[in-house]
N, CA, C and O atoms as a MOPAC input file, in Angstrom:
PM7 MOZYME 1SCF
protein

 N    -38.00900 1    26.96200 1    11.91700 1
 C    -37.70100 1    25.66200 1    11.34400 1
 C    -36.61700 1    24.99800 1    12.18200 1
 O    -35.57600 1    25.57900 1    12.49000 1
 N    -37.00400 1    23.38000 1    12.63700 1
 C    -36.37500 1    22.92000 1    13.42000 1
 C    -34.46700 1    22.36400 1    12.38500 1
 O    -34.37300 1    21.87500 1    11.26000 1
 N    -33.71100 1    22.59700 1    13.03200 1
 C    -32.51400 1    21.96100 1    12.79500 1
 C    -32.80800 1    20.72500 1    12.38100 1
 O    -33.11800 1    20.51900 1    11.20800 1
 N    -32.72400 1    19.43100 1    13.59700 1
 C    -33.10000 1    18.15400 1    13.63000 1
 C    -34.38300 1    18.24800 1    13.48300 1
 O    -35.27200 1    19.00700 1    13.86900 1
 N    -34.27600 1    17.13800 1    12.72000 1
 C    -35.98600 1    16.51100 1    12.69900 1
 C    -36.33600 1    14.75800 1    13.00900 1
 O    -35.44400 1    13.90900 1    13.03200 1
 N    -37.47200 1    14.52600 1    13.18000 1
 C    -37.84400 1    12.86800 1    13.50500 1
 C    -37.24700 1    12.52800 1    11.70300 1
 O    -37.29700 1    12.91800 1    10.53600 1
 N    -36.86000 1    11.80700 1    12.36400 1
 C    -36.25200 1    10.52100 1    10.68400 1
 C    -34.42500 1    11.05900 1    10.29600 1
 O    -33.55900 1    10.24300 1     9.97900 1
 N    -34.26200 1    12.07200 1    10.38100 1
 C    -32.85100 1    12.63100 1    10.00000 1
 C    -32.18600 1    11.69400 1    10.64700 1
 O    -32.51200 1    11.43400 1    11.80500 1
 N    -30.97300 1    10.91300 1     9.92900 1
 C    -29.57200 1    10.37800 1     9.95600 1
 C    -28.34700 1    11.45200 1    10.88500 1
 O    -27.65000 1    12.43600 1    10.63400 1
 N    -28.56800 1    10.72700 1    11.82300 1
 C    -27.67100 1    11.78000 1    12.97200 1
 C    -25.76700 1    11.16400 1    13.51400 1
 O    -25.52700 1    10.02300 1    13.11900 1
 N    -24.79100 1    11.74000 1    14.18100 1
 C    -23.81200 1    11.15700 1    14.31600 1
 C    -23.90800 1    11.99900 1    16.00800 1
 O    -24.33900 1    13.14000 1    16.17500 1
 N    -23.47100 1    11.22500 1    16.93000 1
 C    -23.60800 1    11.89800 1    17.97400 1
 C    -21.71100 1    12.06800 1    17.91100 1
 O    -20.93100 1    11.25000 1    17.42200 1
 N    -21.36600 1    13.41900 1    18.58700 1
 C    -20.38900 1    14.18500 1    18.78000 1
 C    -19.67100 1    14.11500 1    20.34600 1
 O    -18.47400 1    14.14900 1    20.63200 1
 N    -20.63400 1    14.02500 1    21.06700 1
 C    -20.04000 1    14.14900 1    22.06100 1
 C    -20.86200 1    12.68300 1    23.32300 1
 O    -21.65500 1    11.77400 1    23.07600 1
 N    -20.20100 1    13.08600 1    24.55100 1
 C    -21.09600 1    11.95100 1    25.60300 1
 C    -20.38100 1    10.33500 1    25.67900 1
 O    -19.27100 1    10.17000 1    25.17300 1
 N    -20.93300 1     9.45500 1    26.18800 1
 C    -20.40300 1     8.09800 1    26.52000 1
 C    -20.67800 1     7.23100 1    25.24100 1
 O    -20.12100 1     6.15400 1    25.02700 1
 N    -21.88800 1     8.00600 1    24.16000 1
 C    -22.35400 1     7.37500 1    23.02900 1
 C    -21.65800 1     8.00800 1    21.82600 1
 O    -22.12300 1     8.04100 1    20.68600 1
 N    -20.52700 1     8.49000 1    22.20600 1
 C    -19.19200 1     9.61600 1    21.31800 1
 C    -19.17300 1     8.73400 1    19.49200 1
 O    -19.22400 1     7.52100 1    19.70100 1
 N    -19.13300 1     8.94600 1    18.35200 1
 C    -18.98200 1     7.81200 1    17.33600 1
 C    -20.37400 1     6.81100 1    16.61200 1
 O    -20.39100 1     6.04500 1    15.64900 1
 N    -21.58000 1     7.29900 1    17.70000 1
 C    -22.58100 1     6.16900 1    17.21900 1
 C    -23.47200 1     7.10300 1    16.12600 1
 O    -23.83000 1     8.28100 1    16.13400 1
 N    -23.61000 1     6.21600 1    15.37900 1
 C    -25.03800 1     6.66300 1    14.29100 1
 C    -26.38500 1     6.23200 1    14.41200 1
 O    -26.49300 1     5.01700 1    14.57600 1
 N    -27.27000 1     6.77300 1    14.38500 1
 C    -28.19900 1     6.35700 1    14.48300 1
 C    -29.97500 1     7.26400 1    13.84400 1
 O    -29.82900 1     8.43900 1    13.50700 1
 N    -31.25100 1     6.75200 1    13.74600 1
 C    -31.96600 1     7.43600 1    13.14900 1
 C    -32.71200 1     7.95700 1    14.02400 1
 O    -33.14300 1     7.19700 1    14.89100 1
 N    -33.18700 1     9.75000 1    14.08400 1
 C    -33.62700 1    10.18300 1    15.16500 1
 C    -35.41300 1     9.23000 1    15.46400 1
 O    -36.10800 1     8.68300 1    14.60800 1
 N    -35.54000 1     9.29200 1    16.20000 1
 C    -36.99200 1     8.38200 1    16.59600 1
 C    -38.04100 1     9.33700 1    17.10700 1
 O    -39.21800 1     9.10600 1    16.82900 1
 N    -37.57900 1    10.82800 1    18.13200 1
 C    -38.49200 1    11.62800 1    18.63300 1
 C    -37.70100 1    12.68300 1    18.85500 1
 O    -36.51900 1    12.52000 1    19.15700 1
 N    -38.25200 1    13.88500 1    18.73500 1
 C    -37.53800 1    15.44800 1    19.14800 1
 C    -38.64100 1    15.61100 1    20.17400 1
 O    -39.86300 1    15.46900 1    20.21900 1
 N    -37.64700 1    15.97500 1    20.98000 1
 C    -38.84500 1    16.29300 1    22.72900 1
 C    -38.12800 1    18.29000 1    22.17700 1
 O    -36.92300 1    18.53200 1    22.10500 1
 N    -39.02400 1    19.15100 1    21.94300 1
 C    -38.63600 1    20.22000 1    22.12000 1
 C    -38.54500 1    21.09100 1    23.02900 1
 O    -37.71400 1    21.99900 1    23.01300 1
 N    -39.66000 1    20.84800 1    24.20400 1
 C    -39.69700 1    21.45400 1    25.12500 1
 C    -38.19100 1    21.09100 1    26.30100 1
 O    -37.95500 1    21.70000 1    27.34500 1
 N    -37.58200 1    20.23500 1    25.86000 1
 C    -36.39300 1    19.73000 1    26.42400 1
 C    -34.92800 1    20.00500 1    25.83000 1
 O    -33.87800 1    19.70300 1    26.39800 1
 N    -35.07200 1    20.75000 1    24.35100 1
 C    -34.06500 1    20.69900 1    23.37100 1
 C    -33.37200 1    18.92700 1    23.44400 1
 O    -32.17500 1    18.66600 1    23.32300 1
 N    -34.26200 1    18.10700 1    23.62200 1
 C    -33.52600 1    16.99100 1    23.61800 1
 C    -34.33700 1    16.23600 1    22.22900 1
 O    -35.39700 1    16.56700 1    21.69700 1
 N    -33.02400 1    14.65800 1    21.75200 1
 C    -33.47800 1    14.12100 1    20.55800 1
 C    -33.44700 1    12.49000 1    21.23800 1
 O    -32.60700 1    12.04600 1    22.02000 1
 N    -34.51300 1    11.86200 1    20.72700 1
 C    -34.43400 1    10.21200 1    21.03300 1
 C    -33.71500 1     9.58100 1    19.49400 1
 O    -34.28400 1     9.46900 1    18.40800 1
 N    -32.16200 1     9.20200 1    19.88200 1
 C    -31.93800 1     8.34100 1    18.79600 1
 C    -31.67700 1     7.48500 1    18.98400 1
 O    -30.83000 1     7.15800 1    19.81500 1
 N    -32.69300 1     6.34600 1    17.84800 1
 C    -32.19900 1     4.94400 1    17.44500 1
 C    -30.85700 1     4.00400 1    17.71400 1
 O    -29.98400 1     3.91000 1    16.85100 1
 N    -30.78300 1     3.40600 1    18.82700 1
 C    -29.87600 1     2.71900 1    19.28200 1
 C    -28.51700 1     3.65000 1    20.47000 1
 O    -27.47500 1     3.17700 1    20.92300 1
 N    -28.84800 1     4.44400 1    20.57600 1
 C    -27.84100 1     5.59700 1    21.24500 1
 C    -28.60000 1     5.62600 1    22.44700 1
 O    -29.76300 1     5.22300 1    22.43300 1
 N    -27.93700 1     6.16600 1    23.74800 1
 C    -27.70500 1     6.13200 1    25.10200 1
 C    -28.97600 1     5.74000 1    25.70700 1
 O    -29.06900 1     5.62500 1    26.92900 1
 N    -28.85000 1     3.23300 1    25.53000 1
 C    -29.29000 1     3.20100 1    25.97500 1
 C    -29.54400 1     2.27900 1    27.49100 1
 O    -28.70100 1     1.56800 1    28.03800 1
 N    -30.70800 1     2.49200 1    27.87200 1
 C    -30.78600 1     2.34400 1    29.29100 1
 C    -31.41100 1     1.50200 1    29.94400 1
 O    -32.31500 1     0.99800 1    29.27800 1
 N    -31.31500 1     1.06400 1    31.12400 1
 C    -32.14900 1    -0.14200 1    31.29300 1
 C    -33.19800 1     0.33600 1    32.43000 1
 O    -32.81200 1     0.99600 1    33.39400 1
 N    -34.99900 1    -0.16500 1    32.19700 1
 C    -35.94200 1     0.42600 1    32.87200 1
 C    -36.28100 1    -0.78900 1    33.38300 1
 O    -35.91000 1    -1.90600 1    33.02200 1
 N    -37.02300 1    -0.46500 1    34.26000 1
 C    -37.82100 1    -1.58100 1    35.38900 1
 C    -39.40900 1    -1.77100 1    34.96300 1
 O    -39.96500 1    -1.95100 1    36.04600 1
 N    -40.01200 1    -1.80200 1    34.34100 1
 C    -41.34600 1    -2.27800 1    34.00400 1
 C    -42.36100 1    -3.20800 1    34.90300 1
 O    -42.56000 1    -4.42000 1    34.82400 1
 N    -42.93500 1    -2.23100 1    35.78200 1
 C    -43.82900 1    -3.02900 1    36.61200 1
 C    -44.49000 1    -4.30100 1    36.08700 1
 O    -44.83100 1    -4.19200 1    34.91000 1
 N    -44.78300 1    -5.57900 1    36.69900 1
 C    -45.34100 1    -6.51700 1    36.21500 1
 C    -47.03500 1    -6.47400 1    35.66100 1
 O    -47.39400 1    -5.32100 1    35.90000 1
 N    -47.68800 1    -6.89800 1    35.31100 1
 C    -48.79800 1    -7.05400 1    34.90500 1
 C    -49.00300 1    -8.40800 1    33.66000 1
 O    -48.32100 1    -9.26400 1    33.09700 1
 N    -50.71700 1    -7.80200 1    33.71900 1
 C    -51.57600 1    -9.25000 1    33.00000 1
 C    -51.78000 1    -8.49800 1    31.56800 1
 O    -51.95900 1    -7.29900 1    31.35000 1
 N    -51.70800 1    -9.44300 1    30.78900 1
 C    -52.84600 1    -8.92600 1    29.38100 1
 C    -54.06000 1    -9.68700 1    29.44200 1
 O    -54.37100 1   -10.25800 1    30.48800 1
 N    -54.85700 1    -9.75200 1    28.29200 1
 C    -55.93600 1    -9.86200 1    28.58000 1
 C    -56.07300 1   -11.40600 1    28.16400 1
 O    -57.23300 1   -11.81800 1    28.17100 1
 N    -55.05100 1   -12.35300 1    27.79400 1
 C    -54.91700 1   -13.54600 1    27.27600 1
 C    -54.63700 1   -14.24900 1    28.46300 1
 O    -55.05500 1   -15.39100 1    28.65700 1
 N    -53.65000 1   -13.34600 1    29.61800 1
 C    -53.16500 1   -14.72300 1    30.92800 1
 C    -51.67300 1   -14.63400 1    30.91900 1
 O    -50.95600 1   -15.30600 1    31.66000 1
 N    -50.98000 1   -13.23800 1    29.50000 1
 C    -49.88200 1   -13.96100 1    29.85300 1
 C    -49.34600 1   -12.69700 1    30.39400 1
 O    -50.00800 1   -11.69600 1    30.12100 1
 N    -48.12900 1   -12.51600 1    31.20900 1
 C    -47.57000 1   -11.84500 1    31.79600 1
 C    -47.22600 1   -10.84100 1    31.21100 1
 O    -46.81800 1   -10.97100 1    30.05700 1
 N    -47.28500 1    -9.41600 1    31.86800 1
 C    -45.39000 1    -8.49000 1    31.10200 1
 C    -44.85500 1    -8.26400 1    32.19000 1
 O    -45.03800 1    -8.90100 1    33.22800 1
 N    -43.80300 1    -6.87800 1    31.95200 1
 C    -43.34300 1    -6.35500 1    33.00600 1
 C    -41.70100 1    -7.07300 1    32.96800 1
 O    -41.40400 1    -7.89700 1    32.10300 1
 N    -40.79400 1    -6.65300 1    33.95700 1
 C    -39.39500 1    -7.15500 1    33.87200 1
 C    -38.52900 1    -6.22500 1    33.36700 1
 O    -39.24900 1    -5.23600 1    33.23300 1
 N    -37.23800 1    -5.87900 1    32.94100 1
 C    -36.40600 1    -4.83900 1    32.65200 1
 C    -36.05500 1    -4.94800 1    31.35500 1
 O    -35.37400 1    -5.82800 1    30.82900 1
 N    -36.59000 1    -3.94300 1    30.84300 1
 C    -36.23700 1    -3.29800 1    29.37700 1
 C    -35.39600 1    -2.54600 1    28.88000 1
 O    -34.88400 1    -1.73500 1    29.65200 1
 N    -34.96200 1    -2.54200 1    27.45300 1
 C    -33.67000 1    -2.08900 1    27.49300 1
 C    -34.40100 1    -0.77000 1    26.17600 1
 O    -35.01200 1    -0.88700 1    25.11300 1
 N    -33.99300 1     0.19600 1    26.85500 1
 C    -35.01000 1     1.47900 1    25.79400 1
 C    -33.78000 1     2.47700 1    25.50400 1
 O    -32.71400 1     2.44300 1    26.11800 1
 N    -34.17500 1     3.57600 1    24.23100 1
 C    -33.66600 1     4.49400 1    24.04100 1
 C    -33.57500 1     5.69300 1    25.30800 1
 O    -34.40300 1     5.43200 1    26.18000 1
 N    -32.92400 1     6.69600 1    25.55000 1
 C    -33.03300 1     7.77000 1    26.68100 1
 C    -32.46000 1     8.74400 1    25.97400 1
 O    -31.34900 1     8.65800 1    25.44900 1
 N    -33.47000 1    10.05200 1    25.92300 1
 C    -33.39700 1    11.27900 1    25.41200 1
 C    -31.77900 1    11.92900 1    25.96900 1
 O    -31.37200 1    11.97900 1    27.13000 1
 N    -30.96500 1    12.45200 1    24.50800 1
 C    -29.91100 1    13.02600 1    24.76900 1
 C    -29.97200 1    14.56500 1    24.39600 1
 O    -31.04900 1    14.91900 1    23.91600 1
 N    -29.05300 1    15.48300 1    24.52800 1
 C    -29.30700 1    16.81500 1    24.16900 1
 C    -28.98500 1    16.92000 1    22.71100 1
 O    -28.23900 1    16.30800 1    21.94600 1
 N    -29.64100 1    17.70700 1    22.63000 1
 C    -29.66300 1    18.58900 1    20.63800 1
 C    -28.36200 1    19.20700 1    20.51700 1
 O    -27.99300 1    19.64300 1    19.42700 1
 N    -27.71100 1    19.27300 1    21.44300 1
 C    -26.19500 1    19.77000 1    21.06300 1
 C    -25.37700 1    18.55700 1    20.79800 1
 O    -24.37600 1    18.67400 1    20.09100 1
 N    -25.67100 1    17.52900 1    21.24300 1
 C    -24.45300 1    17.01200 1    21.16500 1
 C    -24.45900 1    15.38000 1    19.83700 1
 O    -23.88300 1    14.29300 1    19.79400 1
 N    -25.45300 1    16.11500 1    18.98800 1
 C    -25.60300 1    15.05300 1    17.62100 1
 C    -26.00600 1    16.40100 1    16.57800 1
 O    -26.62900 1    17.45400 1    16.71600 1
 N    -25.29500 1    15.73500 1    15.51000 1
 C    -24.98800 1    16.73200 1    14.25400 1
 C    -25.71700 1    15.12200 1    13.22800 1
 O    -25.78500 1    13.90300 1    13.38100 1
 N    -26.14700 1    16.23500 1    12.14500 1
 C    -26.62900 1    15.30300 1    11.07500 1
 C    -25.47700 1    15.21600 1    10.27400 1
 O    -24.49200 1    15.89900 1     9.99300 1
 N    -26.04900 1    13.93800 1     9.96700 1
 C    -24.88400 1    13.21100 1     8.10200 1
 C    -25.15500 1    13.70600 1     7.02400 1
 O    -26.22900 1    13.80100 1     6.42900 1
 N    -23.75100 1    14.15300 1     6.67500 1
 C    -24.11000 1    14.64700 1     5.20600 1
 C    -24.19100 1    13.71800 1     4.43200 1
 O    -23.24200 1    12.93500 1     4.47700 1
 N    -25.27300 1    13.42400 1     3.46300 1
 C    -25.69300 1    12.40000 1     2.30600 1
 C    -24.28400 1    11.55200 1     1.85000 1
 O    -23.96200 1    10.36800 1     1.94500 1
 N    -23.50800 1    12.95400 1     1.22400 1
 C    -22.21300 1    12.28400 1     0.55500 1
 C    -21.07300 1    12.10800 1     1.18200 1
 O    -20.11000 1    11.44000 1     0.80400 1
 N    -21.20000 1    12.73600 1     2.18000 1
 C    -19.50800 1    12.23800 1     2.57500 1
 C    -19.67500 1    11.19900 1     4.00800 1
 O    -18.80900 1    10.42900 1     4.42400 1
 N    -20.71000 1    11.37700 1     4.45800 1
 C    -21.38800 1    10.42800 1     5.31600 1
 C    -20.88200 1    10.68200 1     7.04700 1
 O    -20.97800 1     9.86100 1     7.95900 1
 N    -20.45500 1    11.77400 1     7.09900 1
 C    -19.81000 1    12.71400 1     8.15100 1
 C    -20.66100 1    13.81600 1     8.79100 1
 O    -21.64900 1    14.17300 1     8.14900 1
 N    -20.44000 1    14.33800 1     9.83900 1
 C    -21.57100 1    14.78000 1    10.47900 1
 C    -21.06000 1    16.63600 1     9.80100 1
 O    -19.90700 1    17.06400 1     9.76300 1
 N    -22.32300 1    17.39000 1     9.35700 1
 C    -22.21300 1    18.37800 1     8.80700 1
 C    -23.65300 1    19.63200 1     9.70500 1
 O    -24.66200 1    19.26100 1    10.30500 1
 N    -23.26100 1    20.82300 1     9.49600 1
 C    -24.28600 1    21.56900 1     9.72400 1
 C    -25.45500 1    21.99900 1     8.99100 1
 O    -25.44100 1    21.87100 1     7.76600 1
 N    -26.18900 1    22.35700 1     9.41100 1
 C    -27.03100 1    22.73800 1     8.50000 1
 C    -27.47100 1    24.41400 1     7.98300 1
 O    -27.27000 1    25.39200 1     8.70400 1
 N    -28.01200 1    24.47600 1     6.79000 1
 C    -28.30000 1    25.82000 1     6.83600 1
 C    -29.50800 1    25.96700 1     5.96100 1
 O    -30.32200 1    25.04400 1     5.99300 1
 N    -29.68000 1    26.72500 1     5.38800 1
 C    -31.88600 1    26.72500 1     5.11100 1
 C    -31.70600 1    27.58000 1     3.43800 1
 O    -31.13000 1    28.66600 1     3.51300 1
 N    -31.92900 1    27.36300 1     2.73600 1
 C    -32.04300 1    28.09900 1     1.27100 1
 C    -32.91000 1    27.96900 1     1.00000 1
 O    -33.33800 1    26.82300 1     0.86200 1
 N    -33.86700 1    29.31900 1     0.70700 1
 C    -35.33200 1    29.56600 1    -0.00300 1
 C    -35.12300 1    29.70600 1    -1.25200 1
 O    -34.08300 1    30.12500 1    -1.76000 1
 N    -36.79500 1    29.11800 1    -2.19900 1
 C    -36.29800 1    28.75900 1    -3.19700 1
 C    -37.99600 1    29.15700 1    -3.52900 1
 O    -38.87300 1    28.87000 1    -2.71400 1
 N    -38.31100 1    29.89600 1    -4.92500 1
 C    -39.35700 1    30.30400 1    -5.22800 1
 C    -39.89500 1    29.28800 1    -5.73000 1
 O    -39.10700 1    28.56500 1    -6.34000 1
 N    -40.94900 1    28.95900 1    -5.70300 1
 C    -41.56300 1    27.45000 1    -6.52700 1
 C    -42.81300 1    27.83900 1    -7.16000 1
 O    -43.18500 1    28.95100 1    -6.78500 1
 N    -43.40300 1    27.40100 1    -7.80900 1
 C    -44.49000 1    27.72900 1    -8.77700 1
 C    -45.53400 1    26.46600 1    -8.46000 1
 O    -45.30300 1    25.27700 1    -8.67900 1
 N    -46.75700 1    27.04500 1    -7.87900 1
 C    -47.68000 1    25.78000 1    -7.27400 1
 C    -48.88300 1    26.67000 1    -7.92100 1
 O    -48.98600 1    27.88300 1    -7.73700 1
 N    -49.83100 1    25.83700 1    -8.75500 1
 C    -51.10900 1    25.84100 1    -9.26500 1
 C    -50.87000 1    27.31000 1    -9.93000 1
 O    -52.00400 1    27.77200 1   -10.06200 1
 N    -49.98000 1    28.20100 1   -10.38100 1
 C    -49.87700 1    29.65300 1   -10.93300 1
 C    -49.51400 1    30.72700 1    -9.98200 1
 O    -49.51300 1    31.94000 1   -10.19100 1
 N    -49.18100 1    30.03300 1    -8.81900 1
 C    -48.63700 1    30.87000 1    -7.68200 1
 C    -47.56600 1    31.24600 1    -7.41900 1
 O    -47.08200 1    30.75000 1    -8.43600 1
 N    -46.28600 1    31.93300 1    -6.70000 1
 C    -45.24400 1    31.54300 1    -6.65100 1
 C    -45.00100 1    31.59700 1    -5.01200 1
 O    -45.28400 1    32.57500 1    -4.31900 1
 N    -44.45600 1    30.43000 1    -4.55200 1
 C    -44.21400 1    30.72800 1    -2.94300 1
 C    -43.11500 1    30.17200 1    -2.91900 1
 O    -42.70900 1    29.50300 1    -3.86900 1
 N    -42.37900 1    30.37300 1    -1.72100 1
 C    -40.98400 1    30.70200 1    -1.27200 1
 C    -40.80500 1    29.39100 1    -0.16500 1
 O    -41.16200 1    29.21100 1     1.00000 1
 N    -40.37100 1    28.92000 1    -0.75300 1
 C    -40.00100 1    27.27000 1     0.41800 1
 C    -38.53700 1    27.40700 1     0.85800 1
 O    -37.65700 1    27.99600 1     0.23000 1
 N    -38.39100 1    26.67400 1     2.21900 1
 C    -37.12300 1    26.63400 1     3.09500 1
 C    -36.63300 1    25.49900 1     2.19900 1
 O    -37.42100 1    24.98500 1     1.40500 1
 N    -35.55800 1    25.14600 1     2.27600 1
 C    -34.79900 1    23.72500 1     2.04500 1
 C    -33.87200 1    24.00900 1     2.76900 1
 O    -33.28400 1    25.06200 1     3.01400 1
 N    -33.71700 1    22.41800 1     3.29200 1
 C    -32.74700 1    22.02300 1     4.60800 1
 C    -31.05200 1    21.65200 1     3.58800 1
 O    -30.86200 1    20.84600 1     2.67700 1
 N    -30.21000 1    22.51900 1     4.17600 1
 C    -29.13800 1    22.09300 1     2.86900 1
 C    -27.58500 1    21.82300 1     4.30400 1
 O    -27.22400 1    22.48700 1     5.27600 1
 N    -27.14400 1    20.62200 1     3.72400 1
 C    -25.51200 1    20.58400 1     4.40700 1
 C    -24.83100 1    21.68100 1     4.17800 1
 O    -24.86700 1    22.28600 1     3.10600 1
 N    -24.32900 1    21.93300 1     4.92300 1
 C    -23.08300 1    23.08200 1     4.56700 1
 C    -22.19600 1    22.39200 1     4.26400 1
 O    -21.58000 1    23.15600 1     3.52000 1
 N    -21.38400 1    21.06200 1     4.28600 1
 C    -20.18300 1    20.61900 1     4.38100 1
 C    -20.68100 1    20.46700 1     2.48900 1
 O    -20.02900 1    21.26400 1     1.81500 1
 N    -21.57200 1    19.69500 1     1.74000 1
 C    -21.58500 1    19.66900 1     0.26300 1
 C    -22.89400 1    20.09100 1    -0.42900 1
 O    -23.42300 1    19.66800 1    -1.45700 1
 N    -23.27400 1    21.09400 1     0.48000 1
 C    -24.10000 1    21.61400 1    -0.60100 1
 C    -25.88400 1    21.14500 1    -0.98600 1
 O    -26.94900 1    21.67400 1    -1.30500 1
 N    -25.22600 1    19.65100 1    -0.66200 1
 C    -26.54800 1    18.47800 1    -0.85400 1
 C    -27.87800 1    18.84200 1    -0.15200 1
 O    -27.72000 1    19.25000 1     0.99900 1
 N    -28.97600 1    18.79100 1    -0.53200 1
 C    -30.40700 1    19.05000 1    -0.05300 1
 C    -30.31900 1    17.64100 1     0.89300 1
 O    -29.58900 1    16.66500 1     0.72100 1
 N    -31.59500 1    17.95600 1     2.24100 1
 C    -31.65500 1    16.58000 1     3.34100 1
 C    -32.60400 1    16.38200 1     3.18400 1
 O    -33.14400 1    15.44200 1     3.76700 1

């Protein structure tokens, strides 16, 4: 079970983007890296081209750029501060069954994510 996930409320910790919040957008895993929402971003060159109407694209875009999984911690719900995480199984009762589910829990209050 991944730590971060796509959608989790993140605080980055460290880097030139030190203080920013933002919502994760993509987990590249094979990279341990996370794309977040408004954080370290960069400017690309976009070759020109046609669409199929006549009108142009292309020109320099201003995009998100994958940072490392170390250096953004998630928000805890309540105190709104960046907290760790830790995993509590919990027996649940589905159709007369009983199975054993992870839950993603803050360590800093306890709170389910």
């Amino acid at each position: 079970m991944s730590k971060i996930k796509k959608g989790d409320q993140v605080i980055v910790i460290s880097g030139a983007s030190k203080g920013l919040t933002g919502r994760v957008l993509a987990v590249l895993r094979d990279e341990n890296r996370v794309i977040v929402e408004g954080v370290n971003r960069v400017k690309k060159h976009v070759k020109a081209g046609q669409t199929n109407r006549g009108s142009k694209t292309g020109g320099i875009e201003t995009v998100e750029a994958p940072i490392h999984v170390s250096n953004v911690m998630v928000v805890d719900p309540e105190t709104k501060k960046g907290t760790r995480i830790g995993i509590r199984t919990e027996e649940v009762e589905v159709n007369g069954r009983t199975k054993t589910m992870r839950v993603r829990v803050a360590k800093k209050s306890g709170k389910d994510l």
